[in-house]
C-alpha positions in Angstrom: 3.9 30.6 7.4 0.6 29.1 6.4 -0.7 25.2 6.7 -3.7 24.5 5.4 -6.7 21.5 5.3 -9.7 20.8 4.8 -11.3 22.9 7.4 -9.2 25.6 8.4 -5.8 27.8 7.5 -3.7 28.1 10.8 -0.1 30.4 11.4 2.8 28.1 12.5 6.2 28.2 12.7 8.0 25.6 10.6 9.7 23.0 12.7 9.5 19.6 11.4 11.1 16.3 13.6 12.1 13.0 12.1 10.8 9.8 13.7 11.9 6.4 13.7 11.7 3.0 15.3 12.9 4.6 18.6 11.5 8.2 19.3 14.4 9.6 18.4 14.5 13.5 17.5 16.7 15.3 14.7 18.9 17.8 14.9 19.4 20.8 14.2 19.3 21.8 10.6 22.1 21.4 8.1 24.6 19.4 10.8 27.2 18.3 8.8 29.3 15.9 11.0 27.8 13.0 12.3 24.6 11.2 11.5 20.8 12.8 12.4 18.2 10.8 14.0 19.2 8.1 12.3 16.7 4.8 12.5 18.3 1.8 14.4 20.6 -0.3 12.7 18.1 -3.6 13.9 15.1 -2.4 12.9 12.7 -4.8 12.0 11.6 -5.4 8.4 8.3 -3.3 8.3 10.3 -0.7 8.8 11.3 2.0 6.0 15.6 1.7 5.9 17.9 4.1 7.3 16.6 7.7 7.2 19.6 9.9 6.2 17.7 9.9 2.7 14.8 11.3 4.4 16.7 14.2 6.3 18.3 15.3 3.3 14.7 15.3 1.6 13.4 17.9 4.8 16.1 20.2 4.4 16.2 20.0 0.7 12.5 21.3 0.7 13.3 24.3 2.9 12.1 22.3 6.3 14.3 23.5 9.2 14.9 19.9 11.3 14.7 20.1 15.4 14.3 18.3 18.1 10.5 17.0 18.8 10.0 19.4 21.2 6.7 22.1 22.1 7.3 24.4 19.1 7.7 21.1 16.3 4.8 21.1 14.1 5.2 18.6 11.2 6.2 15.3 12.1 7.7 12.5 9.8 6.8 9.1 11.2 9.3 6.3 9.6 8.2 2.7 11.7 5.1 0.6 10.9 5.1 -1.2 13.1 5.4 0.8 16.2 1.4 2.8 16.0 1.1 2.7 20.0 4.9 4.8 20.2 3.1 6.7 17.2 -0.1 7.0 19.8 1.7 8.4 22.9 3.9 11.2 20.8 0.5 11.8 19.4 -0.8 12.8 22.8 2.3 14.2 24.1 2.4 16.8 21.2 -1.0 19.0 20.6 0.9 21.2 18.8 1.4 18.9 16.1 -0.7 20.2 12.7 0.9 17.9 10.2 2.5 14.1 10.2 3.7 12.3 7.2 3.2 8.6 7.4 5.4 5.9 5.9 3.4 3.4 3.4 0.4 3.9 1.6 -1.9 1.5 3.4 -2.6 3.4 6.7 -4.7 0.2 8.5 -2.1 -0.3 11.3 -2.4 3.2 12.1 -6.4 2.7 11.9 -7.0 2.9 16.1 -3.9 5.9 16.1 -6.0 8.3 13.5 -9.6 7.4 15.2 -8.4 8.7 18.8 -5.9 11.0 17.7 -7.9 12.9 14.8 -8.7 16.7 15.1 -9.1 20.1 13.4 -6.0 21.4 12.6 -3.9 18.2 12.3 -3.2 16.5 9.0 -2.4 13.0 8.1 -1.2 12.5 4.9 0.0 9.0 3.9 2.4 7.7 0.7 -0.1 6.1 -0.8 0.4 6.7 -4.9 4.3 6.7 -4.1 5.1 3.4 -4.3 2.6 2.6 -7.6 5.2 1.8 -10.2 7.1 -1.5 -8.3 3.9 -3.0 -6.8 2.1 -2.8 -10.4 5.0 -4.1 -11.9 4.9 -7.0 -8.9 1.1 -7.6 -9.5 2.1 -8.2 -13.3 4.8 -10.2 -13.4 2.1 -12.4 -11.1 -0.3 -12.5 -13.6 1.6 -13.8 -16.0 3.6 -16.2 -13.9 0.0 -17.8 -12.9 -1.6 -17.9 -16.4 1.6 -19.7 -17.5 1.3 -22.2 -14.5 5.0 -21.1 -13.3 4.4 -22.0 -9.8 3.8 -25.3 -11.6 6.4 -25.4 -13.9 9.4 -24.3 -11.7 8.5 -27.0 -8.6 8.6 -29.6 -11.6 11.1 -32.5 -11.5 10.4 -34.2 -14.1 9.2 -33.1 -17.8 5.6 -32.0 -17.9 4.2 -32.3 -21.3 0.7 -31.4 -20.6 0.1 -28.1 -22.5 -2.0 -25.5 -20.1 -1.3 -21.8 -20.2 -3.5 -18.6 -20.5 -2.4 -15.8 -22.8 -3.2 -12.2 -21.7 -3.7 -10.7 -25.0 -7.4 -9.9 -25.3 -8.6 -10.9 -21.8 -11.0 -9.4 -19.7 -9.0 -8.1 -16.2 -10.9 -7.0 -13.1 -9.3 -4.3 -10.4 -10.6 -4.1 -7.2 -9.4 -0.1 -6.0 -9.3 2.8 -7.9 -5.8 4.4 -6.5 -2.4 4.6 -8.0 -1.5 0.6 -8.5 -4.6 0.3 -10.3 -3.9 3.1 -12.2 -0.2 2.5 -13.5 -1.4 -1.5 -13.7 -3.7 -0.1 -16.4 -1.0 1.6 -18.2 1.2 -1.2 -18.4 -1.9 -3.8 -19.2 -1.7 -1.4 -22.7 -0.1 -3.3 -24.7 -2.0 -6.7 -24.2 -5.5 -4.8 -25.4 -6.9 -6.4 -22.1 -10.7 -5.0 -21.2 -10.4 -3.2 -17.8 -13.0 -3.2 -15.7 -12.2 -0.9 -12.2 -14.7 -1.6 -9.2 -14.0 1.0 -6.8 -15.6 2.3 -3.6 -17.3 5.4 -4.8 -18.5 6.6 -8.0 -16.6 8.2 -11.0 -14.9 6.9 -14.5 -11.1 5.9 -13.6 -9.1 7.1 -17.0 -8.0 4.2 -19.2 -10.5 1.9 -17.7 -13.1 0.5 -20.1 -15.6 0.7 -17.3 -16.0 1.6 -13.8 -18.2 0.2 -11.2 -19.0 0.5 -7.2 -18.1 -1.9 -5.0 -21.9 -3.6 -4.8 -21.3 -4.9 -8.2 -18.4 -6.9 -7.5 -20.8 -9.8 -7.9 -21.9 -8.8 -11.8 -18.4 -8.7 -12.7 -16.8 -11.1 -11.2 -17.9 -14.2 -13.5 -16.8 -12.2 -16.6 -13.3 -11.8 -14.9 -10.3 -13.5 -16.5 -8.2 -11.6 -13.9 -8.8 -10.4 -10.9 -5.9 -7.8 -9.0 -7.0 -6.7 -5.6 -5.6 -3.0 -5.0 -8.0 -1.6 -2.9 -7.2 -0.4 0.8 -8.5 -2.2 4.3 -10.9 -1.3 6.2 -13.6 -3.5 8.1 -16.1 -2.9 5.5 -13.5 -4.4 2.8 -11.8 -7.4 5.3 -12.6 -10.8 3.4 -14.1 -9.2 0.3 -12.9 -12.1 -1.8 -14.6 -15.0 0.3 -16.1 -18.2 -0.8 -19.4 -16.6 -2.4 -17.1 -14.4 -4.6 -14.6 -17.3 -5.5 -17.4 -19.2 -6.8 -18.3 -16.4 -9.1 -15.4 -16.5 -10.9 -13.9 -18.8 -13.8 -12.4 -22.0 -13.2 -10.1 -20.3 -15.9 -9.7 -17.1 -13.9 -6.9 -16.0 -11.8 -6.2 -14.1 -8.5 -3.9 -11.6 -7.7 -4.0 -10.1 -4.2 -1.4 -7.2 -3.5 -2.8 -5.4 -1.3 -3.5 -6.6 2.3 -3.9 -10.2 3.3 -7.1 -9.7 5.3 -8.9 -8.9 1.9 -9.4 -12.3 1.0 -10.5 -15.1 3.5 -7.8 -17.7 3.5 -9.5 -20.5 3.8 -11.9 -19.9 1.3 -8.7 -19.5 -1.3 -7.3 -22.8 -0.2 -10.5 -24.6 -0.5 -11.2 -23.0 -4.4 -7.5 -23.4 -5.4 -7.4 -27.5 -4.6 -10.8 -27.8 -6.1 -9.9 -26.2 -9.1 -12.7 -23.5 -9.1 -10.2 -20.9 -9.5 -7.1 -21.5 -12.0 -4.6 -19.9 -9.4 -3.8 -17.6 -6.8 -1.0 -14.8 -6.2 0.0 -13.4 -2.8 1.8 -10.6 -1.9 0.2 -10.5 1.3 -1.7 -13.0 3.5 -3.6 -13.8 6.6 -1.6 -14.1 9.1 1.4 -12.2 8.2 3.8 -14.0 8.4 2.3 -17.4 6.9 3.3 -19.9 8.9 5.0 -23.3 7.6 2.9 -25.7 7.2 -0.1 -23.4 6.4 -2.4 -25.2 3.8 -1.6 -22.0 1.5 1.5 -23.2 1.2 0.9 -26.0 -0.9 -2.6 -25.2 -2.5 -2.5 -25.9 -6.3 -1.2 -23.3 -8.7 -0.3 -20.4 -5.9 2.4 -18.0 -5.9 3.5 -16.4 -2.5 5.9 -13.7 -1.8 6.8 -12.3 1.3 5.4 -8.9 1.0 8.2 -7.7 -1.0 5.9 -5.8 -3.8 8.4 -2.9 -3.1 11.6 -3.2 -0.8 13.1 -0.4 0.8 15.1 0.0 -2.0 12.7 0.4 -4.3 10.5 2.7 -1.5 13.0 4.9 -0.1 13.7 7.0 -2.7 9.8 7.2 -3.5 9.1 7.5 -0.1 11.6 11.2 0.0 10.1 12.7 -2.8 6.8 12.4 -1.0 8.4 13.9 1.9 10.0 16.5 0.1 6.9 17.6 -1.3 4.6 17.7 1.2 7.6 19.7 3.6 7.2 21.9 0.7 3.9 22.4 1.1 4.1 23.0 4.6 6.5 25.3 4.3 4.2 27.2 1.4 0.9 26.9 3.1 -0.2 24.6 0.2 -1.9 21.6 -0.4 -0.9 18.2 0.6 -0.3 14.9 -1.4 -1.8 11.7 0.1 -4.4 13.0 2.7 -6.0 10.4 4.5 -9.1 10.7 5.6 -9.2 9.4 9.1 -12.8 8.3 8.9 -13.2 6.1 5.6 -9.3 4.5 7.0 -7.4 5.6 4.1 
């Protein structure tokens, strides 16, 4: 058996371990009684749900499950939150040559893949999985802003004051160039929007009507009537929305940030949504995470915040296992993987 990257083809044998919250190891293949390596029943709520779904998805791909042990060689990583037990299996495992990550953005793992990066072991990531739901989150925010519903749903009394933004014919700017902003774009068909993608490196996205690099945020900002930031974080992107590029845009325009919170600088949001420089503001994700009460996010004018629940495990899981199934696939076949991340660029 072959598994291949970017820099070499290497023999292995084909053991693959499932992680969760606790570094807990599976057993051996095809056990029917009794559940395998299953993921705590309190784990916290960045983690992926129970992981019998994601078993069944090793085996069904022709992995043979085992304990982590000194002849495992793919590993499936199922907590978020817990990079530094993610670190020290890491170390404790050279013979590692393949781990499958949980979510698509890989920033908490950001210090894990810098110290832990070498030739012949493979990150590869979900990112692309879970396109569908968060698109479908980013538009339903889109039109709940241009139709004031943040507004309109905290009123008490009857607001006759006609405001509201039709998307038909408007002019929407993505910020990333990965699978949200792509199935965005196929649902933003019907409304004959203009689509303009700004994206780190250079190349035409399909479906957009232009694509530009990053260093011309700026020249497209002021035509935006829409703005939906999909891009991944790294310390080069961490406040890319501030108060220079908030200024840019339309006192008409709108922001939709689902994504990472860090991407836009809070208090520059807070300060442009009471002042009316912006016409509102959707969160998915902010900084901090959690929001605190009492933040002055909370009650900015016209904002929309939900707690990070662009896709829930529901929604996820089942993504999340045909990822897993495809890429044990490939491991098993030698063959290429879906959702490498490059450990350098942090995605």
């Amino acid at each position: 058996m072959k598994i291949r990257d970017k820099d070499c083809v290497c023999e292995v044998p084909v053991h693959i371990a499932v992680v969760g919250d606790e570094i807990a190891s599976a057993s051996a293949p095809r056990v029917e009684a009794g559940p395998i390596a299953v993921l705590p029943e309190n784990h916290d709520d960045q983690t992926i749900g129970g992981s019998r779904v994601f078993l069944d998805a090793v085996v069904a791909a022709g992995g043979d499950l085992q304990p982590l042990g000194p002849h495992t060689r793919g590993l499936v990583w199922l907590s978020y939150t817990k990079a530094a037990d993610l670190a020290e299996v890491l170390a404790a495992n050279p013979q590692l040559t393949w781990v499958q990550l949980p979510w698509a953005g890989v920033d908490a793992y950001a210090q894990v893949l810098s110290e832990h990066s070498r030739p012949g072991l493979v990150f590869t990531s979900a990112k692309g999985s879970y396109a569908q739901p968060v698109a479908e989150h980013a538009f339903g925010m889109i039109f709940a802003l241009l139709r004031l519903f943040p507004r309109r749903i905290r009123a008490t009394s009857w607001d006759a004051v006609p405001k509201g933004i039709s998307l038909f014919h408007k002019n929407v700017v993505i910020i990333g160039a990965g699978g949200i902003a792509r199935e965005l774009i196929r649902q933003l068909e019907p409304f004959d929007t203009t689509i303009t993608v700004v994206r780190r490196s250079a190349g035409q996205v399909p479906g957009a009507d232009s694509t530009v690099t990053t260093e011309r945020l700026h020249k497209v900002l002021p035509k935006a009537d829409v703005v939906v930031i999909a891009a991944a974080l790294t310390e080069e992107t961490t406040h890319l929305i501030g108060a220079e590029e908030l200024v840019l845009m339309k006192p008409t325009a709108v922001l939709v940030n689902i994504a990472r919170g860090p991407l836009v600088d809070p208090d520059a949001l807070v300060e442009a949504l009471n002042s009316e420089k912006i016409y509102g503001a959707a969160m998915d994700v902010t900084q901090p995470e959690p929001l605190p009460d009492g933040h002055p996010l909370w009650s900015a004018k016209n904002v929309l915040i939900t707690p990070h629940m662009a896709d829930t495990p529901e929604m996820t899981a089942p993504l999340l296992a045909e990822r897993i199934s495809r890429n044990v696939a490939a491991f098993v076949a030698g063959e290429q993987f879906t959702g490498v991340v490059d450990t350098e660029a942090g995605y």
